[in-house]
C-alpha positions as semicolon CSV with decimal commas, in nm:
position;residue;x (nm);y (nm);z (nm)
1;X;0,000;0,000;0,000
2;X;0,095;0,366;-0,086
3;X;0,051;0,606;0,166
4;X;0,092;1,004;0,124
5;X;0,235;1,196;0,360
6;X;0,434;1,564;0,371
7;X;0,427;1,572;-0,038
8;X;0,561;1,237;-0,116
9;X;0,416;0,864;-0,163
10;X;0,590;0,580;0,065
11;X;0,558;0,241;0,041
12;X;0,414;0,063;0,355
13;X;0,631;-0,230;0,246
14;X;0,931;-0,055;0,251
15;X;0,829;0,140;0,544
16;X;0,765;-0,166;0,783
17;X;1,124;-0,228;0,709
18;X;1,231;0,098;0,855
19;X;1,385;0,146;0,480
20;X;1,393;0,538;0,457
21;X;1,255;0,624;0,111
22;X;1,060;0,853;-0,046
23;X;0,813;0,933;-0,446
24;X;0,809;1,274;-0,490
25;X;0,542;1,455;-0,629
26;X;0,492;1,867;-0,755
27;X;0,430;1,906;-0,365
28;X;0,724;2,063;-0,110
29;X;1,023;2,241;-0,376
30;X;1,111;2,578;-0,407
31;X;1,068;2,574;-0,809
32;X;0,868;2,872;-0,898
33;X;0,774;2,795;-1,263
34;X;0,468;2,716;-1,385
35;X;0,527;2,432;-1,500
36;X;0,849;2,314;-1,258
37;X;0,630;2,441;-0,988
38;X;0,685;2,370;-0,673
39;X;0,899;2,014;-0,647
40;X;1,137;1,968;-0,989
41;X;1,476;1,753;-0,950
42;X;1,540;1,775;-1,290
43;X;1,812;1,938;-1,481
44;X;1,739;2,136;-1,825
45;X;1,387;2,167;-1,728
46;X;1,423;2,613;-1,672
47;X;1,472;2,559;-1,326
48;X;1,854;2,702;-1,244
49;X;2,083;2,441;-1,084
50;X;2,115;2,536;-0,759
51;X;1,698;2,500;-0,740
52;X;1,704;2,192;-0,841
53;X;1,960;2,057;-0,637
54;X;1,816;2,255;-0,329
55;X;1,475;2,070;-0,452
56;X;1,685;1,692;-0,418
57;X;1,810;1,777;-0,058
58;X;1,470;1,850;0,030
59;X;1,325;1,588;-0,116
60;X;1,608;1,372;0,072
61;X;1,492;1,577;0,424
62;X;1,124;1,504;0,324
63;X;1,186;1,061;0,287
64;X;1,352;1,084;0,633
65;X;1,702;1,088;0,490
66;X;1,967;1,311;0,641
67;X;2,279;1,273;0,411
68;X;2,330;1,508;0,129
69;X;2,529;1,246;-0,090
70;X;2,271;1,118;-0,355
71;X;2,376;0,968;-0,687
72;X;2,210;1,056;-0,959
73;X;2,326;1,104;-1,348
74;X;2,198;1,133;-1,695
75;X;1,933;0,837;-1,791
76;X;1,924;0,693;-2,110
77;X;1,651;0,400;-2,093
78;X;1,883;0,127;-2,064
79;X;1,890;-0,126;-1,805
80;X;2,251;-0,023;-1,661
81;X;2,253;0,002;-1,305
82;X;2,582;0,116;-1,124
83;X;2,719;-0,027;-0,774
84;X;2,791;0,278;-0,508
85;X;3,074;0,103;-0,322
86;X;3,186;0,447;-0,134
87;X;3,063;0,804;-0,055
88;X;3,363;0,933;-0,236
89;X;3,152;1,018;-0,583
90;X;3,012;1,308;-0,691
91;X;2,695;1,344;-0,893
92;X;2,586;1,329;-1,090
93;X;2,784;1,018;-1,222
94;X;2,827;0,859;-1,609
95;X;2,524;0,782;-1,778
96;X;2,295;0,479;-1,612
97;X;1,897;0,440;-1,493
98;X;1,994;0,217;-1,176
99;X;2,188;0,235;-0,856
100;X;2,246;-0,036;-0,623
101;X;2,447;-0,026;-0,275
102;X;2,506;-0,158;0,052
103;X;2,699;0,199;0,232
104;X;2,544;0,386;0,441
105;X;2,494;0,731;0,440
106;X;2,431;0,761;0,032
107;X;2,155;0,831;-0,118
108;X;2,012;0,702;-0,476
109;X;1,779;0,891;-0,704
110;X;1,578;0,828;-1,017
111;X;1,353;1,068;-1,209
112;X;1,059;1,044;-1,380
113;X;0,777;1,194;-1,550
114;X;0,545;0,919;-1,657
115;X;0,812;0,640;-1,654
116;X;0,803;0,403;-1,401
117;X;1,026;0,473;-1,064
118;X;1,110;0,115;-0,848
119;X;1,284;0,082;-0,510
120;X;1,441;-0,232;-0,389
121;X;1,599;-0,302;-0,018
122;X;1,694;-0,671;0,089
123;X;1,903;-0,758;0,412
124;X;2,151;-0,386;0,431
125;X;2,134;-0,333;0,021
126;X;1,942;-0,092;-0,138
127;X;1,889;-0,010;-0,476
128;X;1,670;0,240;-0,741
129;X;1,575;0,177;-1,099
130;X;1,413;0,409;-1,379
131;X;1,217;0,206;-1,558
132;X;1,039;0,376;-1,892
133;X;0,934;0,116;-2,167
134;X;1,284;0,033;-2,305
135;X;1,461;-0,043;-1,975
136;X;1,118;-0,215;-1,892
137;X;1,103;-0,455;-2,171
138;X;1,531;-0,462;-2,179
139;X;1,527;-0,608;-1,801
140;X;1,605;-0,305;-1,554
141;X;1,391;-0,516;-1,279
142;X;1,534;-0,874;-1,376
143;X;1,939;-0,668;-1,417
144;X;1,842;-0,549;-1,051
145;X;1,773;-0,871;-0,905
146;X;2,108;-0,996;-1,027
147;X;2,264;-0,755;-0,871
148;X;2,110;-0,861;-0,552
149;X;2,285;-1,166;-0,569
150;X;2,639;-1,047;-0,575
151;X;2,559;-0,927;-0,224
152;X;2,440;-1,285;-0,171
153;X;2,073;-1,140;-0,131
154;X;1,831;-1,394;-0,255
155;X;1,530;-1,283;-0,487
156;X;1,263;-1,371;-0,177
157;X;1,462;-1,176;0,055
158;X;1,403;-0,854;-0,140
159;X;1,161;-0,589;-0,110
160;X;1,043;-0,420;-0,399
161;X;0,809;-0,021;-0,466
162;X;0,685;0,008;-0,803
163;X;0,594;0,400;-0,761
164;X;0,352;0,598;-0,946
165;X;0,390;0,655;-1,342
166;X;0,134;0,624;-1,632
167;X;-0,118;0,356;-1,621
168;X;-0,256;0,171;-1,920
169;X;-0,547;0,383;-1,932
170;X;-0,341;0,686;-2,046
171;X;-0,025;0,474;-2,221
172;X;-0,157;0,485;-2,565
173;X;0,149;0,325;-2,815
174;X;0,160;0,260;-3,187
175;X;0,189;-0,057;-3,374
176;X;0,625;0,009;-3,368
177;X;0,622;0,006;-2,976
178;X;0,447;-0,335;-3,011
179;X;0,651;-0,503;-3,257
180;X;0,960;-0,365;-3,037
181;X;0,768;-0,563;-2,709
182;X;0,696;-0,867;-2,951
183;X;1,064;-0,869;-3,084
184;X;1,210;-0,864;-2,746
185;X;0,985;-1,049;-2,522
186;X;0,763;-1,235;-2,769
187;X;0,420;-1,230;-2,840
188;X;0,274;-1,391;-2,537
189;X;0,427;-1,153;-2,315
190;X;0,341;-0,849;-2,557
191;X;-0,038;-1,017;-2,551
192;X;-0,062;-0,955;-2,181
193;X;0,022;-0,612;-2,158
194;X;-0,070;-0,431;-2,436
195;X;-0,476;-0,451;-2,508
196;X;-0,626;-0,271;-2,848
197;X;-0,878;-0,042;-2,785
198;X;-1,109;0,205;-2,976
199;X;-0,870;0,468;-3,032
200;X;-0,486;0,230;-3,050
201;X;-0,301;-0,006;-2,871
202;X;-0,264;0,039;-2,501
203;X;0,036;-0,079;-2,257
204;X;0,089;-0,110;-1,927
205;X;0,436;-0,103;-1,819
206;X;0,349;-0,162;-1,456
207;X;0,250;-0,481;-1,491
208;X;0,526;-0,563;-1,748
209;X;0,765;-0,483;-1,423
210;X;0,575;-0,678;-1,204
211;X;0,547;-1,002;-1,427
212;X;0,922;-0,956;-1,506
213;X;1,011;-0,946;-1,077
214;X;0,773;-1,224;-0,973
215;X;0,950;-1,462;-1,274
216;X;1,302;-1,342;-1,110
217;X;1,152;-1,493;-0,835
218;X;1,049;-1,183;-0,601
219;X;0,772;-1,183;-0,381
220;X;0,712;-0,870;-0,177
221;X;0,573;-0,634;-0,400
222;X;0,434;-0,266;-0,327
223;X;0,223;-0,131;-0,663
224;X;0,111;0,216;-0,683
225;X;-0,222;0,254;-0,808
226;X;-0,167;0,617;-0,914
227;X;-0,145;0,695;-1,270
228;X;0,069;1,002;-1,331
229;X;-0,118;1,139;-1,626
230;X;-0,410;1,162;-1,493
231;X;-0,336;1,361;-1,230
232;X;-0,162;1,635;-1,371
233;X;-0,207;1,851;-1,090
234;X;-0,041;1,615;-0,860
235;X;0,241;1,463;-1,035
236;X;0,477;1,611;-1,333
237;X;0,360;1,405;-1,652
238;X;0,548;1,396;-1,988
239;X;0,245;1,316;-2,221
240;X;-0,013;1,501;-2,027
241;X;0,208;1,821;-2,094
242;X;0,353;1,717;-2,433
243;X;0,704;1,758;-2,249
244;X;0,648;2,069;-2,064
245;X;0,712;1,985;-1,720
246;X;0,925;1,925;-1,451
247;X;1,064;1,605;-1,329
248;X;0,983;1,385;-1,014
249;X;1,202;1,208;-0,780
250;X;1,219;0,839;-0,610
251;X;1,514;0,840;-0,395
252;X;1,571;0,542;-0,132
253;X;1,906;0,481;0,136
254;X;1,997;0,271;0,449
């Protein structure tokens, strides 16, 4: 179950696990834009640096995190995901859409703006994946259990927050995006998640993610039931705006 509290969704999964964690919304940032207003963590968006940064540390503040350190970088809709094995880095880091780690006092962040945010944690290691329709279908989720094992955490032991992002009901895709599904996962797979309606072809990358984490062999799984795009006033959204927005954070640490 998501609950909202001070601006941002948790996940009661992660939250019984004393996990500190956090799904930003528009709600608690210093942005002043229209359309950044008020929470934006993304760079290039008209917001100056130094908001936006000031935005991640209070996002950080608002998920119960105290450390300033957060990794972030540049995402590219792959399913790369980096290992933090220090607080020596600085941010934001080469290229990726996944951090995993087992230090304390780091922070990871992922942004989004109708692309699907997911938080792991599993016995002291923590990790965050952005997850739009390429890294979905790629195998972000499944890379991201795999790295759980190099820290000898098994895929039941983990704990897993698929946060809010659009729903099927506003994910309208053309006949490429399925033939790119079909091509990578197969038709079966594509069959299940993408339904033809009236007006196209539909998908719904939340389930994709959860059907690709429950055949990696997790178990615990927190779902959002909030669909970014329609709720424009709550959450930044990509398509809703045609691309004139700001950007939302998921940021998770131990």
């Amino acid at each position: 179950m998501f609950i909202y509290e001070n601006g941002i969704f948790v996940s009661s999964l992660l939250k019984e696990n004393n996990v500190p964690h956090g799904f930003s919304t528009r709600v608690g940032g210093i942005s002043k834009l229209p359309h950044t207003m008020a929470m934006n963590v993304g760079f290039g968006r008209g917001d100056d640096d130094d908001t936006v940064m000031k935005n991640i540390n209070l996002l950080c503040k608002m998920s119960g995190i105290e450390n300033t350190n957060t990794a972030f970088s540049p995402q590219i809709h792959s399913r790369i995901i980096r290992k933090i094995e220090n607080n020596s880095f600085v941010s934001p880091l080469d290229s990726c859409d996944g951090f995993i780690t087992n230090v304390s006092g780091v922070s990871l962040l992922v942004r989004m703006a109708d692309c699907t945010p997911v938080l792991f944690y599993g016995k002291g290691v923590v990790c965050a994946v952005h997850a739009g329709w390429r890294g979905t279908v790629s195998g972000i989720c499944e890379e991201a259990v795999a790295k759980f094992a190099e820290y000898g955490v098994e895929p039941k032991e983990i704990n897993v927050a698929i946060g809010h992002c659009i729903h099927s009901c506003c994910f309208q895709v053309k006949e490429d995006f399925v033939d790119a599904v079909v091509n990578e996962r197969g038709t079966e797979f594509a069959s299940r998640h993408i339904k033809k309606g009236e007006d196209g072809f539909f998908a719904d990358i939340v389930n994709m993610n959860e059907e690709l984490l429950r055949a990696s062999g997790v178990v615990n799984i927190d779902v959002s039931p909030h669909c970014t795009c329609c709720n424009p006033d709550l959450f930044h959204s990509h398509r809703k705006t045609q691309g004139v927005r700001g950007t939302m954070g998921a940021v998770i640490s131990l």
